[in-house]
C-alpha positions in Angstrom: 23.3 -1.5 2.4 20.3 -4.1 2.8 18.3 -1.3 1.2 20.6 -1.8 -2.0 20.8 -5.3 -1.8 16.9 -5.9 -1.5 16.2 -3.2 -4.2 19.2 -4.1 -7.0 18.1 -7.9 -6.4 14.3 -7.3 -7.0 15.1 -5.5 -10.3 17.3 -8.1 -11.9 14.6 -10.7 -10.8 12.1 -8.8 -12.9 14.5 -7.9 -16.0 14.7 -11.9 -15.8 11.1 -12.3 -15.8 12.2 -10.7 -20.1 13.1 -14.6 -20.6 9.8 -15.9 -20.2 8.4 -14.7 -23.7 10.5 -18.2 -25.5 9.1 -20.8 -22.7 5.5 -19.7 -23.1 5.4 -18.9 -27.5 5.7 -22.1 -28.3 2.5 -23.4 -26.8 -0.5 -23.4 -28.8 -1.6 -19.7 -29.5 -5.5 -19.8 -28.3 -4.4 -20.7 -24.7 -1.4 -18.3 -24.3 -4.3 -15.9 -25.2 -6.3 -16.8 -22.7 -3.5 -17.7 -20.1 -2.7 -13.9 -20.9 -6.0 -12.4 -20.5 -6.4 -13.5 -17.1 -2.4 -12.7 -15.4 -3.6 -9.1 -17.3 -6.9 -9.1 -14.3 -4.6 -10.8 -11.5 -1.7 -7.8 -12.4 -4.6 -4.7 -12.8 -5.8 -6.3 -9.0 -2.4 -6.2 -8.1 -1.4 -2.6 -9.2 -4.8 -1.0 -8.0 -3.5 -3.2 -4.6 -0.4 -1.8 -4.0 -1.6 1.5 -4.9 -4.1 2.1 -2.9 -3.0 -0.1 0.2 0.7 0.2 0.5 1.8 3.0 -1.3 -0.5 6.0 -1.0 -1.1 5.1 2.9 2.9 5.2 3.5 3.2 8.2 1.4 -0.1 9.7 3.8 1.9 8.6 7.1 5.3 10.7 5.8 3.3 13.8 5.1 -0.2 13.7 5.5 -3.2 13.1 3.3 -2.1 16.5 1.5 -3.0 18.7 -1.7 0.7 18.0 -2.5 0.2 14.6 -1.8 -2.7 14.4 -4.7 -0.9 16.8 -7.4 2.4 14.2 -7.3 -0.5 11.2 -7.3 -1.7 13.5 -10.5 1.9 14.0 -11.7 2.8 10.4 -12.0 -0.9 9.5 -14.1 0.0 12.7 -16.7 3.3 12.0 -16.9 2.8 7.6 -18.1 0.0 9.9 -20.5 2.7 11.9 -21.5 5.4 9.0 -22.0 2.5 7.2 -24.1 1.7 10.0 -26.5 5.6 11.1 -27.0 6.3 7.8 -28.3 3.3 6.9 -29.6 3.5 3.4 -27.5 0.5 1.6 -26.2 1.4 -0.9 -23.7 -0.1 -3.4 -24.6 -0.3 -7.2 -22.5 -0.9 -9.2 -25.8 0.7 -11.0 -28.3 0.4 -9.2 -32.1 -2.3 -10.7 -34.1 -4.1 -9.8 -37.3 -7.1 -8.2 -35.3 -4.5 -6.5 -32.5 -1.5 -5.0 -34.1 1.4 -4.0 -32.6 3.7 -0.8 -33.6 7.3 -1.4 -35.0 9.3 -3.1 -33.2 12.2 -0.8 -32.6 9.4 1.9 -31.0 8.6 -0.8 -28.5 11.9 -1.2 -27.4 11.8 2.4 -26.7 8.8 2.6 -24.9 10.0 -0.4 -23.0 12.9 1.1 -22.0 11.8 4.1 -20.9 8.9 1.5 -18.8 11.3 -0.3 -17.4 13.2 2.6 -16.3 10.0 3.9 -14.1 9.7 0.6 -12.8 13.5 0.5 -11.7 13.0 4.3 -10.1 9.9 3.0 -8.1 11.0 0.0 -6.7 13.9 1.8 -5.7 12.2 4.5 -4.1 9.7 1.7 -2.4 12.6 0.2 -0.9 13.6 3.6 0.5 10.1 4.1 2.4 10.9 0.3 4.0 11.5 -3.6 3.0 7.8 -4.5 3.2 6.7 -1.7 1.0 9.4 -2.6 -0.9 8.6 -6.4 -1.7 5.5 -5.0 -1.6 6.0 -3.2 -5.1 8.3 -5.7 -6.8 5.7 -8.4 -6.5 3.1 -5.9 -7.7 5.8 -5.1 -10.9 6.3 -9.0 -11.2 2.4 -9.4 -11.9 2.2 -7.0 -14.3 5.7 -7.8 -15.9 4.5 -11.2 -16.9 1.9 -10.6 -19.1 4.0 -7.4 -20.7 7.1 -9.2 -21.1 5.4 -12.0 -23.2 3.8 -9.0 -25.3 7.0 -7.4 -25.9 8.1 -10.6 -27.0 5.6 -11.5 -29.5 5.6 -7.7 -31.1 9.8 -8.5 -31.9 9.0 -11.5 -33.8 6.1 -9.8 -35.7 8.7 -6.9 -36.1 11.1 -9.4 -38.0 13.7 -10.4 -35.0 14.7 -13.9 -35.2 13.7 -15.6 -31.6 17.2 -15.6 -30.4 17.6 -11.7 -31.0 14.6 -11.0 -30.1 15.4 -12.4 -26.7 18.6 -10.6 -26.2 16.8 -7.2 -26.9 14.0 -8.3 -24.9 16.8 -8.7 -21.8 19.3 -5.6 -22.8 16.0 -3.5 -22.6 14.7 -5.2 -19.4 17.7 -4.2 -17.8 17.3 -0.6 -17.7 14.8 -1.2 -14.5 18.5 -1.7 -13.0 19.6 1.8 -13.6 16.5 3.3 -12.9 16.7 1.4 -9.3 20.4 2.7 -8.9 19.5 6.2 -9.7 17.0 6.2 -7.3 19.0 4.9 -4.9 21.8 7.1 -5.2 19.9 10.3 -5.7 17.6 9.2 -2.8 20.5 8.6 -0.3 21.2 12.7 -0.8 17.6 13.8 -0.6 15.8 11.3 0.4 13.2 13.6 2.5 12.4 14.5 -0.7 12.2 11.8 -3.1 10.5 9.4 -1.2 7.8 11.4 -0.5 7.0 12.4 -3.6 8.2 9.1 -5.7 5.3 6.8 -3.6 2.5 9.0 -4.2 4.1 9.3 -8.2 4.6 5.3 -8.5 0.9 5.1 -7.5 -0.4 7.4 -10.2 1.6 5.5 -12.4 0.3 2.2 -11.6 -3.4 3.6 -11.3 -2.4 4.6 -15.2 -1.3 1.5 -16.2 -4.1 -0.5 -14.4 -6.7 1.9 -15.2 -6.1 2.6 -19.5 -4.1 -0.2 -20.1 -4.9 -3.3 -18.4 -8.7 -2.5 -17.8 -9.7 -2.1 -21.8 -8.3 -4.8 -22.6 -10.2 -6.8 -20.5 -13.8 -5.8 -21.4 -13.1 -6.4 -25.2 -14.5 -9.8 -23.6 -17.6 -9.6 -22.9 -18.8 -13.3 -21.9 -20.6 -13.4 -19.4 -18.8 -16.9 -17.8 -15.2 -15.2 -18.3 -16.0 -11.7 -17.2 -16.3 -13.6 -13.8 -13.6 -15.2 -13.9 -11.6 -12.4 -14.7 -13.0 -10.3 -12.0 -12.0 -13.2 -9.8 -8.5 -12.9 -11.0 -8.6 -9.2 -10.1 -9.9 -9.3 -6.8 -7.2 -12.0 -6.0 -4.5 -9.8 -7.1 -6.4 -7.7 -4.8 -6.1 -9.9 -2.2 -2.6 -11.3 -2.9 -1.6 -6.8 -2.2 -3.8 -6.8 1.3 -2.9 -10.2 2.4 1.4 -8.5 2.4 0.1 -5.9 4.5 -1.4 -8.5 6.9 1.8 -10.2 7.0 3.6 -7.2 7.9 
């Protein structure tokens, strides 16, 4: 039961963080870029972090550092490929401009469903392994929500929603991290020898993915010297934020 109430509470926290899109659009559009550009190398830090320090080494102390344990790692990074090239969705962490357009706004509510969904499964599963691991991964989805959620946001308005629409889409859509968290929960509760060992090791591919071609490109479109520095501060704090949890624990 505290399993449930930890994991159903940290996914409707993050399908709230969908609301966030109307407080920050209506401040002036060249610092919301910015503002975005560095949560995008505080949340890549933060999902290399909890890849490689909380999830893989639980998944390592169920089973082993194992050939298994690399092919599900695998299975999660071609499956997010997969998801990406079925429909033809780039998640992107920026608001739609002239020089970075966005597909139609009814395909990103489909590839943000299906996103959110994932996320749902593997906070779910986290919880499963234990709480730390757990709060672990939903501060890890937080980070990267943030930046996606305003994105999402912005691509609706460009696709022709008006704001309050847009916002109610945003939400209905954000919500499907809920059902994702519940299906994990409930199929995990039958086999849960099975899914937890292989949803960790899955989870991390599919943050490395993310992280990795999503969040890392769009960060060396700047090349400045003064903000590449800053941005790889940004990173190595969401680094930090990841092994300072594990400290705690």
């Amino acid at each position: 039961m505290e399993t449930w109430i930890y994991a159903i509470g940290s996914v409707i926290l993050v399908s709230l963080l969908s609301l966030i899109g109307v407080l920050i659009f209506p401040a002036e559009k060249q610092r919301t870029r910015k503002f975005l550009i560095y949560m995008v190398s505080f949340s890549a830090g933060a999902l290399f972090g909890d890849a490689f320090i909380h999830l893989l080494p639980e998944a390592a102390e169920e089973t082993g550092f194992s050939v298994m344990l690399a092919i599900y790692v695998l299975s999660g990074i071609v499956f997010s490929f997969v998801v990406e090239k079925i429909i033809r969705w780039r998640h992107c962490h920026l608001p739609t401009t002239h020089d970075h357009p966005h597909p139609v706004a009814f395909m990103n509510l489909m590839g943000d469903a299906t996103h959110n969904f994932i996320d749902g499964l593997i906070i779910g599963a986290s919880y499963m392994a234990s709480i730390p691991v757990g709060i672990a991964t939903t501060l890890a989805v937080i980070f990267h929500e943030i930046p996606q959620e305003i994105g999402d946001y912005g691509v609706l308005l460009h696709g022709g929603f008006s704001r309050a629409k847009a916002l109610a889409f945003n939400l209905l859509v954000a919500l499907t991290a809920v059902l994702g968290a519940i299906v994990a929960l409930v199929i995990g509760s039958a086999v849960e020898g099975l899914l937890v060992p292989f949803m960790l090791p899955f989870a991390a591919g599919a943050f490395i993915y993310i992280a990795g071609s999503d969040l890392i490109p769009e960060l060396h479109k700047e090349t400045e010297v003064r903000e590449s520095i800053v941005q790889l501060a940004w990173f190595l704090l969401g680094v930090g934020v990841m092994l300072a949890l594990l400290m705690i624990e």
